[in-house]
C-alpha positions as a printed Julia matrix, in Angstrom:
416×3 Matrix{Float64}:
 -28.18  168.83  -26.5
 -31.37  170.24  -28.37
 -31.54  170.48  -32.0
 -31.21  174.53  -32.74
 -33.04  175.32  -35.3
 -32.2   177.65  -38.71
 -33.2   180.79  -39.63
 -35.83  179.11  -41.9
 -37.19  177.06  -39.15
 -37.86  179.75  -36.69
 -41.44  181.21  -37.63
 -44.82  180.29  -38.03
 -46.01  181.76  -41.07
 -49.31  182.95  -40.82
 -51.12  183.1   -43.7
 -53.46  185.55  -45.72
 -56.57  183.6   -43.99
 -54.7   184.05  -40.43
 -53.8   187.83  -41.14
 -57.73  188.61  -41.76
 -58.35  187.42  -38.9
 -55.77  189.11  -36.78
 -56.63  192.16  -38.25
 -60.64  191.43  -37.45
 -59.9   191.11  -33.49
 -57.6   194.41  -33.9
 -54.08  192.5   -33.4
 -52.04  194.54  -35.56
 -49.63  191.43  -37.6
 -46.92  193.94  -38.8
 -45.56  194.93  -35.2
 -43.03  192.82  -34.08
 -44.27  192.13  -30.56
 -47.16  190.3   -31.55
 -45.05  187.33  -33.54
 -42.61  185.36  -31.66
 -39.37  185.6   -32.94
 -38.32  182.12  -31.93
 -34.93  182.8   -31.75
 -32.23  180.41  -30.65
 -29.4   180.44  -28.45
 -29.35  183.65  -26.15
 -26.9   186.58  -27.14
 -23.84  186.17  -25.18
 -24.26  189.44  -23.46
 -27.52  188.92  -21.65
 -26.67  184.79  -21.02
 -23.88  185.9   -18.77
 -26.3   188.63  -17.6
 -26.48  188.92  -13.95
 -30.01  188.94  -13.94
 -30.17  185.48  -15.06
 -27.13  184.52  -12.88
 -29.45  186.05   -9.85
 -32.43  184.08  -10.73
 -30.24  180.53  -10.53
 -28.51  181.5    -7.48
 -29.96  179.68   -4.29
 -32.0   177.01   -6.16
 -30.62  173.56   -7.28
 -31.89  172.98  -11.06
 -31.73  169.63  -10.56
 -34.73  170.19   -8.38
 -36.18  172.65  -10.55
 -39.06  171.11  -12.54
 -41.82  173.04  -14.15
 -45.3   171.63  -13.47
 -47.19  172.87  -16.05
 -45.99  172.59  -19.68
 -48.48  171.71  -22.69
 -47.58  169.63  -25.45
 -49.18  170.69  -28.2
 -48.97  169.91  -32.4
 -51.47  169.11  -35.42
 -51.08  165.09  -35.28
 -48.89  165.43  -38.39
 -45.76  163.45  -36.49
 -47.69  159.67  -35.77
 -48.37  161.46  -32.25
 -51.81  160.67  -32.22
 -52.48  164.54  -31.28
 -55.93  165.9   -32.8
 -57.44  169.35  -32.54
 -61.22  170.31  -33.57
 -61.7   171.2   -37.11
 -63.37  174.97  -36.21
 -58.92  175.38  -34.71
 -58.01  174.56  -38.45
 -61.12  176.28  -40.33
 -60.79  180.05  -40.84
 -64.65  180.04  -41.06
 -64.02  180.07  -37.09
 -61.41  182.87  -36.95
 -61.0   183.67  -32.99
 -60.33  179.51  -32.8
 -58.45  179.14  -35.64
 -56.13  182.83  -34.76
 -55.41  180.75  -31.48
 -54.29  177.81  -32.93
 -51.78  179.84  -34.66
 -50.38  181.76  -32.25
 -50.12  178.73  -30.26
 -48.19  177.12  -32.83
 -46.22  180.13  -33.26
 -45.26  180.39  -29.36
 -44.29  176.73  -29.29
 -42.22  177.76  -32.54
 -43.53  174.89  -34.69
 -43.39  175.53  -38.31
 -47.07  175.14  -40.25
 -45.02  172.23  -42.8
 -46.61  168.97  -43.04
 -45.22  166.37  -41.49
 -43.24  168.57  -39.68
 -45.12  170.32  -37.05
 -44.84  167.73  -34.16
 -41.67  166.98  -34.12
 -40.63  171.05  -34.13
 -42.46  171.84  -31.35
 -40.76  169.08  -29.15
 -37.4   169.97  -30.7
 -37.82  173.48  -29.54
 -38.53  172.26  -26.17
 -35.08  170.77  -26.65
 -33.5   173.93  -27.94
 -34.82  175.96  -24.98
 -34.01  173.05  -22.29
 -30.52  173.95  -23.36
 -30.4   177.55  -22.69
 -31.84  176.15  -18.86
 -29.33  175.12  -16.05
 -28.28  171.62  -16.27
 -30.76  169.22  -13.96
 -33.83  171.58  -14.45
 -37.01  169.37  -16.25
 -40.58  170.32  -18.17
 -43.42  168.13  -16.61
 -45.24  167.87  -20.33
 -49.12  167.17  -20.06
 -51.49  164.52  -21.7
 -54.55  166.09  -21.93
 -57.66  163.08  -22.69
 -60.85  163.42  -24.82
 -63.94  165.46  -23.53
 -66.28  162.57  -22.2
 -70.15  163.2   -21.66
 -71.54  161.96  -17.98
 -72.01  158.41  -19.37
 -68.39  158.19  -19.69
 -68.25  158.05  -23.49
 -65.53  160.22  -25.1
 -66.39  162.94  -27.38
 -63.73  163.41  -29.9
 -66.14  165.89  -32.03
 -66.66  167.98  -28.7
 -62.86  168.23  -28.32
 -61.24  171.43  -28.53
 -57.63  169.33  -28.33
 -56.68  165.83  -27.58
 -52.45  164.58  -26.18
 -52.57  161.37  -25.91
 -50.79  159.43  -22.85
 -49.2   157.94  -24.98
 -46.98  160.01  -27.09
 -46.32  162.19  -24.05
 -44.74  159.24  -22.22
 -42.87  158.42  -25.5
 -41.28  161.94  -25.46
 -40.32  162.32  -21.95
 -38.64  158.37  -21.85
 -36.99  159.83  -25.3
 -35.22  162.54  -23.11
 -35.27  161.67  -19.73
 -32.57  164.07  -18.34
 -34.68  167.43  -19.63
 -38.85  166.13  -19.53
 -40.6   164.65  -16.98
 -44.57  163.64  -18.4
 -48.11  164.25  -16.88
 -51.36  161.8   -17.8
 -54.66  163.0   -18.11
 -57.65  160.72  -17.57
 -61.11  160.97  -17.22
 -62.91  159.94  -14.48
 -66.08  158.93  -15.62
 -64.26  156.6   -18.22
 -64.72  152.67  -17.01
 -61.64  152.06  -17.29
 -60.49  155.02  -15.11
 -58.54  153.52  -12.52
 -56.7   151.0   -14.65
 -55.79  153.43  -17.05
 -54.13  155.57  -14.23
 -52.38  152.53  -12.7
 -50.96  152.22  -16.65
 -50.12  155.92  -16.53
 -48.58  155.61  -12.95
 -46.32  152.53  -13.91
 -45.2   154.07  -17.16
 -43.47  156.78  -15.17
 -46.81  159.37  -14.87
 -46.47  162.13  -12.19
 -49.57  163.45  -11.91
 -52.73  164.22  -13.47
 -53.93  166.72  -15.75
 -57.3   167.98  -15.69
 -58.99  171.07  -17.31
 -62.72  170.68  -15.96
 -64.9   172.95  -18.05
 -63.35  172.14  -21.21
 -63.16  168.29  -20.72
 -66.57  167.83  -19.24
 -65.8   166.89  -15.96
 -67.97  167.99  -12.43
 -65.03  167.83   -9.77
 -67.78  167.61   -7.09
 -69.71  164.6    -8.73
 -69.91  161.15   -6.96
 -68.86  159.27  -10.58
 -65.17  161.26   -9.44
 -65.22  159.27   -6.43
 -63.59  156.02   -7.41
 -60.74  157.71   -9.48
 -60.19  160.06   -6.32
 -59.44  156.96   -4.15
 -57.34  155.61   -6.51
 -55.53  159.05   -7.01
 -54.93  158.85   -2.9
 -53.92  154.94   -2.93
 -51.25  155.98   -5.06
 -50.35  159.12   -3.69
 -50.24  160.67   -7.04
 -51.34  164.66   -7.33
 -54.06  165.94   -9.24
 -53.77  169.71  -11.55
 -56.34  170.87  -11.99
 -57.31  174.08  -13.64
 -59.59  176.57  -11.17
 -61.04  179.68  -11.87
 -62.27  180.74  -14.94
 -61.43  179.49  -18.33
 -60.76  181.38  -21.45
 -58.01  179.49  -23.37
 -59.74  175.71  -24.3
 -63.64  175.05  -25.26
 -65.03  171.76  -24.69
 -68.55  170.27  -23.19
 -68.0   171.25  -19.61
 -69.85  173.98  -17.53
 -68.33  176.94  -16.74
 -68.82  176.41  -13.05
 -67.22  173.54  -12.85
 -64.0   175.39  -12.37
 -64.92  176.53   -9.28
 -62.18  175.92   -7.0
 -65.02  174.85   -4.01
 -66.21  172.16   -6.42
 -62.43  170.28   -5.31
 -63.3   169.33   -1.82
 -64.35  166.28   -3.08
 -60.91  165.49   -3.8
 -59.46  166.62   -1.29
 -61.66  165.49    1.01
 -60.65  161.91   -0.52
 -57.31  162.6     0.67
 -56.24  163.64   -2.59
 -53.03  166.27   -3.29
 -54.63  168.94   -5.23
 -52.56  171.38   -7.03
 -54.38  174.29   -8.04
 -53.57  175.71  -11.64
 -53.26  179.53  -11.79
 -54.24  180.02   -8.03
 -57.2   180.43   -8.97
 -56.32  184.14  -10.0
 -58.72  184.92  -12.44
 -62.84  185.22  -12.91
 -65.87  184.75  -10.81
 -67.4   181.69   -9.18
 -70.47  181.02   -7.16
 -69.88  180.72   -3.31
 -70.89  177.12   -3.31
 -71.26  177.8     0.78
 -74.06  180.19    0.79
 -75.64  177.73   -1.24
 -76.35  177.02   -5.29
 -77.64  180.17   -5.49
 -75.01  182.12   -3.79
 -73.55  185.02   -4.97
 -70.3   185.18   -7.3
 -67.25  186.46   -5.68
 -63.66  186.3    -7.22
 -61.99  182.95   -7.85
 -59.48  183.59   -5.67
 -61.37  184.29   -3.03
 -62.71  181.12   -2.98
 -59.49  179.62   -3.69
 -57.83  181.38   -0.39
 -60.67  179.92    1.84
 -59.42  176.65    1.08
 -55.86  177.77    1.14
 -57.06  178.99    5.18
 -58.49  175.73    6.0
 -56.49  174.04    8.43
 -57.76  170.24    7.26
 -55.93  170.58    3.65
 -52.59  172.05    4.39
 -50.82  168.82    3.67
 -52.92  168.41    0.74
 -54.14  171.73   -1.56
 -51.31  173.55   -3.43
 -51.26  175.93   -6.36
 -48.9   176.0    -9.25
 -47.99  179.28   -9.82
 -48.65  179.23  -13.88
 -50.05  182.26  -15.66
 -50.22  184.6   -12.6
 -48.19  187.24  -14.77
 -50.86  187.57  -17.51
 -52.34  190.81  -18.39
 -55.75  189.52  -17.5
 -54.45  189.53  -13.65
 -55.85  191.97  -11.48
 -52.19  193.02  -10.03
 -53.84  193.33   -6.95
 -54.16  189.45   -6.87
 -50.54  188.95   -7.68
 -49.48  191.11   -5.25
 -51.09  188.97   -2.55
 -49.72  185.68   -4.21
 -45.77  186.67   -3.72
 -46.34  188.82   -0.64
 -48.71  185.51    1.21
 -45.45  183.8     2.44
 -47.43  181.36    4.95
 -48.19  179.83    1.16
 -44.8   179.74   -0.24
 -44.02  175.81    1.0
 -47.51  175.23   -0.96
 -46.84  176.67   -4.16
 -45.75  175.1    -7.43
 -43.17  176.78  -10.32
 -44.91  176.16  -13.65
 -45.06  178.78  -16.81
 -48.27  177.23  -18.95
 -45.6   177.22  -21.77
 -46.45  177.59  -24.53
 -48.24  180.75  -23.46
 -45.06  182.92  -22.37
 -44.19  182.61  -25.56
 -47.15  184.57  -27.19
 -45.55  188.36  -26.78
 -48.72  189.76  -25.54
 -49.85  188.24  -23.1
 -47.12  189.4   -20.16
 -46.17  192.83  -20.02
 -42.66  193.15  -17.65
 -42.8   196.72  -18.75
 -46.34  197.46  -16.76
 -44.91  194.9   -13.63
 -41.91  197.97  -13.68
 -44.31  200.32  -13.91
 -46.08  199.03  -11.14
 -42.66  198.37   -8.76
 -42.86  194.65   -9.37
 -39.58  194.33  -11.43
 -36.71  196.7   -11.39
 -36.69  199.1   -14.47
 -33.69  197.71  -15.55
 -34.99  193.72  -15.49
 -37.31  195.17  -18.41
 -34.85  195.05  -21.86
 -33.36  192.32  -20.51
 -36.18  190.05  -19.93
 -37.36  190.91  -23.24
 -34.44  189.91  -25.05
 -34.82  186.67  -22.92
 -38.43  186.06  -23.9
 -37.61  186.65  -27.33
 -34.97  183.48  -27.29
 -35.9   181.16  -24.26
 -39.89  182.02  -22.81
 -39.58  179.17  -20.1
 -36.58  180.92  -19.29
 -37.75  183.98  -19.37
 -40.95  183.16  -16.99
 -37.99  181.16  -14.67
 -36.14  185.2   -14.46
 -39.39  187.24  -14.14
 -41.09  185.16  -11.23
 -37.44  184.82   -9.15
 -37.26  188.92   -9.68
 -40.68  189.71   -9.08
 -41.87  191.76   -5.92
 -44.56  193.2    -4.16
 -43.67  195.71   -0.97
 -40.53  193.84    0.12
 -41.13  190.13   -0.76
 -40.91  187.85   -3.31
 -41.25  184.02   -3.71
 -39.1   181.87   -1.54
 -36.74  179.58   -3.5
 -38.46  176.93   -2.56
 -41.4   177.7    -4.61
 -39.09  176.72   -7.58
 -38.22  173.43   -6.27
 -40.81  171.34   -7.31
 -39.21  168.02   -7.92
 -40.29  166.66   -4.18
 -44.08  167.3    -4.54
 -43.93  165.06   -7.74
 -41.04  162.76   -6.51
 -41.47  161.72   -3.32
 -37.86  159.76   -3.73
 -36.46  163.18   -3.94
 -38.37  165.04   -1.37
């Protein structure tokens, strides 16, 4: 069991500095659905709550694993975490706002020495409100490295080392399973995912734009081979990114730009589906014109040559920034279901904002009803919470098939 945390222990406290700054980007502080309560245990009456009950029935937790969960913290705990000075300098008030509400999401306390180890023990606290078997895959996430294949700590927006998230997951092997990230233009690429891989890893993190890596570039080549000797996926984030800066190229999100990989034979699993912003249609050329993402990303999704090897987690799809229309086609495409991946981006359910279950309603995608409830969940338990929404939601009849939940056999191919 989790530590639970006290009444004292359950906020971020943001500041004078950090309230400016909210109130600058018009985020009003005072209402209470912009800070995240963090509270504990769920109230007994919406634990039992059929709606929950609903969302477990016809999955096994034990093969429940969700692919794409951040670890996240100040370095303050020996973790070896670092984050760029303009996310700590209110001189850079959008960065260092979004270090706070990250902090506040993941429900780690600004106290030093302290802020480390709360965030992990909240992932304990909420692993305990999930069914027994159920696991967080908890990402690495390496330097930015310029094309020589030197890192860039100063160009980092945020830096998890290996590491420490191997050390938490063998800490608590019955609730977290852990994700490396690695560079691929570092020399010692390939050895330092055979490390990874024999320490447990179950995939690889990437987040292209931010950490200054070209999928489509020949120096990605000897990692990719490596990647399919050892039959070990690759996340990577495609589509547009708005969350993490770095020393990437925006374009090098573009979900066309991962051919290479899977090309290589490589199991690509695509974060967010793609779902959001604008690429260049790398097949009309460099100069092509920019269509949606996710148009790109369902050309690949239609070629017949990667169905055994391009997925999509299905992390983020609920945000506000989703063009509904997009999610719509996501839970009604069932030919995709077998190739789609559970994963909430925690800690990003967790910021109140950024998913509205009330405008889903609105828009027939959750039953009017779901609404209080869900909120009450978010407000406790946001993995949870994402878990509930995405088994109730609906577009025109469907929803996701159960297997898109049960994610333990794409990452452990004992279990498949």
């Amino acid at each position: 069991m989790g530590a639970r945390f006290s009444p004292a222990r359950r906020r971020l406290l943001l500041g004078g500095l950090g309230a400016t700054a909210v109130a600058a980007v018009g985020w009003p502080l005072a209402k209470p659905w912009i800070i995240n309560p963090c509270g504990a245990a769920l109230p007994p009456r919406v634990a039992d709550h059929e709606l929950i009950r609903a969302a477990w029935e016809g999955i096994d937790p034990a093969r429940v694993w969700d692919c794409h969960v951040h670890l996240a913290g100040v370095g303050d705990g020996g973790s070896g975490i670092t984050i760029s000075e303009t996310m700590l300098s209110p001189l850079h008030p959008l960065e260092y706002l979004q270090r706070l509400f990250y902090l506040n999401a993941g429900c780690a306390h600004d106290a030093p020495g302290r802020v480390d180890q709360s965030y992990v023990e909240r992932l304990h606290n909420l692993m305990d409100g999930m069914a027994p078997g159920a696991k967080l895959m908890l990402f690495a996430f390496d330097h930015a490295h310029d094309d020589t294949g030197t890192a860039r700590p100063e160009a980092s927006a945020f830096h998890v080392p290996n590491a420490y998230a191997q050390r938490v997951a063998a800490a608590s092997p019955d609730i977290f399973e852990w994700v490396c990230s690695i560079h691929p233009y570092r020399e010692d690429a390939v050895e330092a995912l055979e490390t990874a891989v024999a320490g447990g890893a179950r995939a690889v993190k990437w987040l292209p734009p931010a950490m200054g890596i070209d999928p489509a570039s020949p120096q990605c080549d000897r990692f990719y081979a490596a990647l399919a000797r050892l039959d070990v996926p690759l996340i990577s984030h495609a589509g547009e990114e708005r969350a993490v800066h770095g020393i990437g190229r925006p374009e090098w999100g573009n979900p066309l730009r991962l051919r290479r990989a899977l090309e290589a034979g490589v199991r690509v699993v695509m974060a967010h589906c793609a779902s959001v912003g604008e690429d260049v249609d790398l097949d009309r050329g460099e100069n092509g014109p920019k269509v949606p993402s996710f148009v790109l990303f369902k050309r690949l999704m239609a070629a017949p040559e990667y169905a055994d090897r391009l997925f999509a987690d299905i992390s983020a799809i609920t945000l506000r920034n989703r063009d509904l229309a997009v999610v719509r086609e996501i839970v009604e495409g069932e030919a995709w279901h077998a190739r789609l991946l559970f994963g909430t981006d925690y800690p990003l359910p967790g910021i109140l904002p950024l998913i509205s279950p009330a405008q889903l309603a609105a828009e027939d995608m959750l039953a009017p009803e779901a609404v209080p409830v869900l909120e009450t969940i978010r407000e406790h338990n946001p993995i949870l919470f994402d878990l509930v929404l995405k088994r109730h939601l609906r577009s025109r009849g469907k929803r996701f098939a159960p297997g898109v939940f049960e994610t333990r056999g794409f990452f452990d191919r004992s279990a498949a």
